[in-house]
C-alpha positions as CSV (number, residue, x, y, z in Angstrom):
1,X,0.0,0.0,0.0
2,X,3.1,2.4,0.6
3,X,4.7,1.7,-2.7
4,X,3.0,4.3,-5.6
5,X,2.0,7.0,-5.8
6,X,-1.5,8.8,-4.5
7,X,-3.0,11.6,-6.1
8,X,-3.7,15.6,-4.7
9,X,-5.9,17.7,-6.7
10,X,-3.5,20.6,-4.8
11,X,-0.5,18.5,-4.8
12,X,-0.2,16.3,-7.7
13,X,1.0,12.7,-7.6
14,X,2.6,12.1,-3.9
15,X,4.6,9.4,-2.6
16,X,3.0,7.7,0.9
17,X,5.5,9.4,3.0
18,X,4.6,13.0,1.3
19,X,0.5,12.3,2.1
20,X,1.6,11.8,5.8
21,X,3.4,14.8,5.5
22,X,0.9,16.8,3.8
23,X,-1.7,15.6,6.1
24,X,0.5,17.0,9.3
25,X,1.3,20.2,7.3
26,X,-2.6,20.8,6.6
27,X,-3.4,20.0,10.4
28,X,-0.4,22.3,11.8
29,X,-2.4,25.5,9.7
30,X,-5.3,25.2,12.1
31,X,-4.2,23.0,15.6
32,X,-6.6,24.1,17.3
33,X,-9.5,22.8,15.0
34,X,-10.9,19.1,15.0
35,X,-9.6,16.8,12.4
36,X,-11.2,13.9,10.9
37,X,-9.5,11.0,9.4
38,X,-11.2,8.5,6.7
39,X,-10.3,6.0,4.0
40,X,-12.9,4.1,2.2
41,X,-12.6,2.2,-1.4
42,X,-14.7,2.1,-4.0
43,X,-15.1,-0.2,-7.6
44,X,-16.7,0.2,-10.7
45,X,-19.5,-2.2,-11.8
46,X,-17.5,-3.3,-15.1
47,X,-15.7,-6.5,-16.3
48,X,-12.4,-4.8,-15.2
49,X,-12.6,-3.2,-12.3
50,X,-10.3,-1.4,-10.4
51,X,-9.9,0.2,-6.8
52,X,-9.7,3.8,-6.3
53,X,-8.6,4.0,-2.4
54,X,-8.7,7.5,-0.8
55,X,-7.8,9.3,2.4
56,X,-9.9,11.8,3.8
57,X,-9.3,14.8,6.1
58,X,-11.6,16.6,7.2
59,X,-11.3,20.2,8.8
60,X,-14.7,20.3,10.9
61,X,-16.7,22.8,9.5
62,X,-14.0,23.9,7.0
63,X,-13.6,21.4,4.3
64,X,-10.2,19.2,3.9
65,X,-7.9,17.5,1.4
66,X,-8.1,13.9,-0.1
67,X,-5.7,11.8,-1.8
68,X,-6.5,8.8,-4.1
69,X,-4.8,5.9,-5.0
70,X,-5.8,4.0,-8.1
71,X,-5.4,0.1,-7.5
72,X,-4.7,-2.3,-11.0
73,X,-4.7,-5.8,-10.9
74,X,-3.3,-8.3,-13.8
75,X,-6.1,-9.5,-16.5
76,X,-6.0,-13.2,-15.0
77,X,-6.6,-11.7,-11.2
78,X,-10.0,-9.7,-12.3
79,X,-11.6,-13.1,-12.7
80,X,-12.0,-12.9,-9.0
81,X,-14.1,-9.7,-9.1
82,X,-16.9,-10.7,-11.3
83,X,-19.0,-11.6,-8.0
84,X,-20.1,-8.1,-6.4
85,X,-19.4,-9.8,-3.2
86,X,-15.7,-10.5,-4.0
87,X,-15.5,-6.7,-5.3
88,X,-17.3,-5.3,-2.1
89,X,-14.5,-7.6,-0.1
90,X,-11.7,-6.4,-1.8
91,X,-12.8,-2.7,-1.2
92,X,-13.5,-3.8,2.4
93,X,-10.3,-5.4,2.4
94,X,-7.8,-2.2,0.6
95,X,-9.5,0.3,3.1
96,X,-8.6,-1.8,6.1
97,X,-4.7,-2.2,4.9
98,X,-4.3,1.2,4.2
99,X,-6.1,2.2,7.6
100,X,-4.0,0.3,9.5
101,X,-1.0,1.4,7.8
102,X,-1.9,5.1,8.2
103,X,-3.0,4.9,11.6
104,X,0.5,3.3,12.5
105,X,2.2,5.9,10.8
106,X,0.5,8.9,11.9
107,X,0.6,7.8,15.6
108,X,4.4,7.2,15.2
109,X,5.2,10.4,12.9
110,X,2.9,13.1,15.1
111,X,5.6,15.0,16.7
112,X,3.9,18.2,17.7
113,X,0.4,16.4,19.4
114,X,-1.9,17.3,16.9
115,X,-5.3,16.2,17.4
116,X,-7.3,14.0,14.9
117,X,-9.8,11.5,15.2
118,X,-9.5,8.0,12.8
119,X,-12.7,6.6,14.3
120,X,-13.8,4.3,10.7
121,X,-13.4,3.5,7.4
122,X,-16.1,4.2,4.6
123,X,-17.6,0.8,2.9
124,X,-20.2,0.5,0.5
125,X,-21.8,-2.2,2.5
126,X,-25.5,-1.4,4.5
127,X,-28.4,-2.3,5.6
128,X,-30.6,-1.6,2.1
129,X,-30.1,-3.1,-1.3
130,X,-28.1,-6.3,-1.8
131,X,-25.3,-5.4,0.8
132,X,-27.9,-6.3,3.8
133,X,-26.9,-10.0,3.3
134,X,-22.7,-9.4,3.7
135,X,-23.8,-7.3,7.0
136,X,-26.2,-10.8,7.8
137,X,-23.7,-13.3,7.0
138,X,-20.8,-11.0,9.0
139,X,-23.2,-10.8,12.1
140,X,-24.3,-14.3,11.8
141,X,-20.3,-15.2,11.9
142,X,-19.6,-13.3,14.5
143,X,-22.5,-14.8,16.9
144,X,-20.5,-18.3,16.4
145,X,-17.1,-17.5,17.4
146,X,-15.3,-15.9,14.3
């Protein structure tokens, strides 16, 4: 997830490391204000999908910055992602990575204290449409042990 590059509308294409640093350098304009962090995933209906990943920080009640990431896979992989359900877990599964990475990394590289909550990550999964039976099946899981 840290090798290539992520995109800035304001920035242009940015290694990981510059995203953590752009995030800090956005927060250390305001410290006082409440920061949000986010990363969800999202995937195109189509025959070859692929995963645009994005970070999100939000400046309560004064917009924020993003940063995407454009995920490929090879022609023989996207077999895989014909299923919705395999497409919704791969989303699922890219945000988690990437939040965990960036959670360890901001925590480590916050020198100066600033405040930011990374409370969840975005999925396209809920309780309407044909996601309600991922959210059953997780639960149902869950109630037996896993």
């Amino acid at each position: 997830m840290q090798n290539g590059k992520f995109f800035s509308p304001s920035k242009g294409d940015l290694s990981f490391g510059q995203v953590i640093a752009e995030i800090f350098s956005y927060m250390q304009e305001s410290p006082e204000s409440t920061y949000e962090v986010v990363v969800g995933c999202d995937s195109p209906s189509t025959d070859k999908p692929f995963f645009p990943i994005a970070i999100v920080v939000l400046r309560t009640g004064f917009g924020g910055r993003f940063f995407l990431k454009k995920m490929h896979y090879p022609e023989e992989f996207l077999k895989k992602f014909v299923f919705w359900k395999n497409r919704i877990l791969q989303e699922v599964y890219l945000s988690c990575e990437l939040a965990l990475t960036l959670r360890e990394t901001l925590e480590k590289e916050n020198k100066f204290g600033l405040k930011y909550q990374f409370e969840y990550i975005h999925a396209d999964v809920g309780e309407r449409g044909k996601t309600k039976e991922m959210i059953k099946d997780y639960n149902d899981k869950k109630n037996v042990g896993f």
